[in-house]
N, C-alpha and C positions, 0 to 999 in steps of 0.2 A: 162350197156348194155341196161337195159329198158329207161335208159333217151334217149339215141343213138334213141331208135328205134319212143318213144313218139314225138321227134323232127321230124325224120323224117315224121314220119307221118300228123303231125300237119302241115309241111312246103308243104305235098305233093298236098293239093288242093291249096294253092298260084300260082301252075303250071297250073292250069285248067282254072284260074280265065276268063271269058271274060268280064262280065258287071257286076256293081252290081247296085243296087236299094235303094232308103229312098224313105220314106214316114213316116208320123207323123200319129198314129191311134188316136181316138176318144178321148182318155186322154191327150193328148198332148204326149206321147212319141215318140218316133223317133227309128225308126226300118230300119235293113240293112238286104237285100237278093240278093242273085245268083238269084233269078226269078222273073220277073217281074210280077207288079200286075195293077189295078186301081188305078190311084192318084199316083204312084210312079213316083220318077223321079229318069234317069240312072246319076250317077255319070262319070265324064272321070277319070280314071287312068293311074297317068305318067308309059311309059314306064318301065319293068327291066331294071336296069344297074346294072351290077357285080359290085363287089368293086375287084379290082386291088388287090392281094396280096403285102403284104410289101415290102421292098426294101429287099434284103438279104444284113446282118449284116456282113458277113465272111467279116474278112479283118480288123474289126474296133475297136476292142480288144485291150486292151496294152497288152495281151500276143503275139500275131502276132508283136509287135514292135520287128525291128531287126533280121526277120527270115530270110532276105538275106545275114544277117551277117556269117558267118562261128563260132560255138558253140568253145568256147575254148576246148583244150583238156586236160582231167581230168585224172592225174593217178593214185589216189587215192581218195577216198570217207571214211569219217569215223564219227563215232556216237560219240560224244565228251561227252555225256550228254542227257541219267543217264548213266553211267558208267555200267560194263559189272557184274551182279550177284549185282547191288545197291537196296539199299530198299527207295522207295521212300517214305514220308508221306504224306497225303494229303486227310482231310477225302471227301473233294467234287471232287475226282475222279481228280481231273488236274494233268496232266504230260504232262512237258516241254520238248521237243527236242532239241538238237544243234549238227550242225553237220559243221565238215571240210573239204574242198578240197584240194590237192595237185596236182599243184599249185593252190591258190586261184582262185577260179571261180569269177569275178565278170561280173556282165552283160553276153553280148552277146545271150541274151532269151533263159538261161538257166532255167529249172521251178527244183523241186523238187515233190516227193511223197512218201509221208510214208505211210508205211504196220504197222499198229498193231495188232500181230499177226495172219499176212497175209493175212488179209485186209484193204485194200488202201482207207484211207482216204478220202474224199472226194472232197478236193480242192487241186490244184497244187501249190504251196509256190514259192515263188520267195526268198524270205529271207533264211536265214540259221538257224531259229528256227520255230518251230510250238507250242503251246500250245494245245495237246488234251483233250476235256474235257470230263467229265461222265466215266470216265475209271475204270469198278469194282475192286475191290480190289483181292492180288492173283499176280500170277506169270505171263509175257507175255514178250513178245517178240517184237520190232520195229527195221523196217530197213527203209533205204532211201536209193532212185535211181534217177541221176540226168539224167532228159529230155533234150533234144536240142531241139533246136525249131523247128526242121522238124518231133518232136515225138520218134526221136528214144533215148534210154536208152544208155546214154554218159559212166556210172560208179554206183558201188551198191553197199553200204557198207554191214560192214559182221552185222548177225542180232545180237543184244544184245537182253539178257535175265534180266530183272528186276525184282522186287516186289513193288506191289503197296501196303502199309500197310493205313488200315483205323482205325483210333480210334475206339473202340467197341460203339456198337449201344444202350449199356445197361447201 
């Protein structure tokens, strides 16, 4: 918030600006002022021009590919992998995902999101696996819910309960 406010402030006499001034003093340096003196001479300054905000990006996504398509329809959602009370090993925390549709989802900008332990990952999968990594060691829980491309939540499978076992530290 202090950098917010030091910007502004430092931007805020760029608005005031009308003339400024050089002149070279008795050493030879070269000095710039808002007010004019003896010996200075005023500089012209271009015009402000805004810069134009970017183009907006919606639309250009390969997730947006396909959204006029109509999402297939999914009857079933399910967690194929880890299996339901599985003990996983793995001492640098990675757990693999896989999951099944009924009928087969392919295409049609279906995304996917997983919950571990009911919170949702942080990217939408297009694939039918994820690798999560850093996952502590201990018991949790992951579910998946498959998205249609207008955002709404097509099918959600039921949550399995795992164990993540880490070799001892010692």
């Amino acid at each position: 918030m202090k950098i917010l406010w030091l910007t502004l402030l430092c931007l805020l006499p760029l608005t005031a600006i009308a003339d400024v001034y050089e002149w070279v003093d008795k050493d030879g340096r070269t000095h710039y002022s808002d007010t004019p003196r003896q010996g200075a001479k005023r500089i012209p300054l271009p015009d402000f021009q805004p810069v134009p905000p970017p183009p907006s990006l919606e639309g250009t996504f390969p997730d947006s590919a396909g959204a006029d398509t109509p999402a297939p329809a999914i009857a079933a959602l399910r967690i194929v992998k880890p299996g339901e009370g599985e003990t996983v090993f793995d001492n640098s925390g990675s757990v693999t995902v896989e999951w099944a549709t009924e009928p087969a989802a392919a295409g049609g900008g279906i995304r996917y999101q997983i919950r571990l332990d009911g919170q949702a990952q942080p990217a939408l999968q297009s694939g039918q696996s994820f690798t999560m990594q850093g996952v502590e060691r201990g018991e949790h829980t992951v579910q998946v819910t498959a998205i249609g491309p207008d955002g709404r939540s097509l099918a959600e499978s039921k949550a399995v309960k795992f164990y993540l076992r880490q070799a001892s530290r010692l």
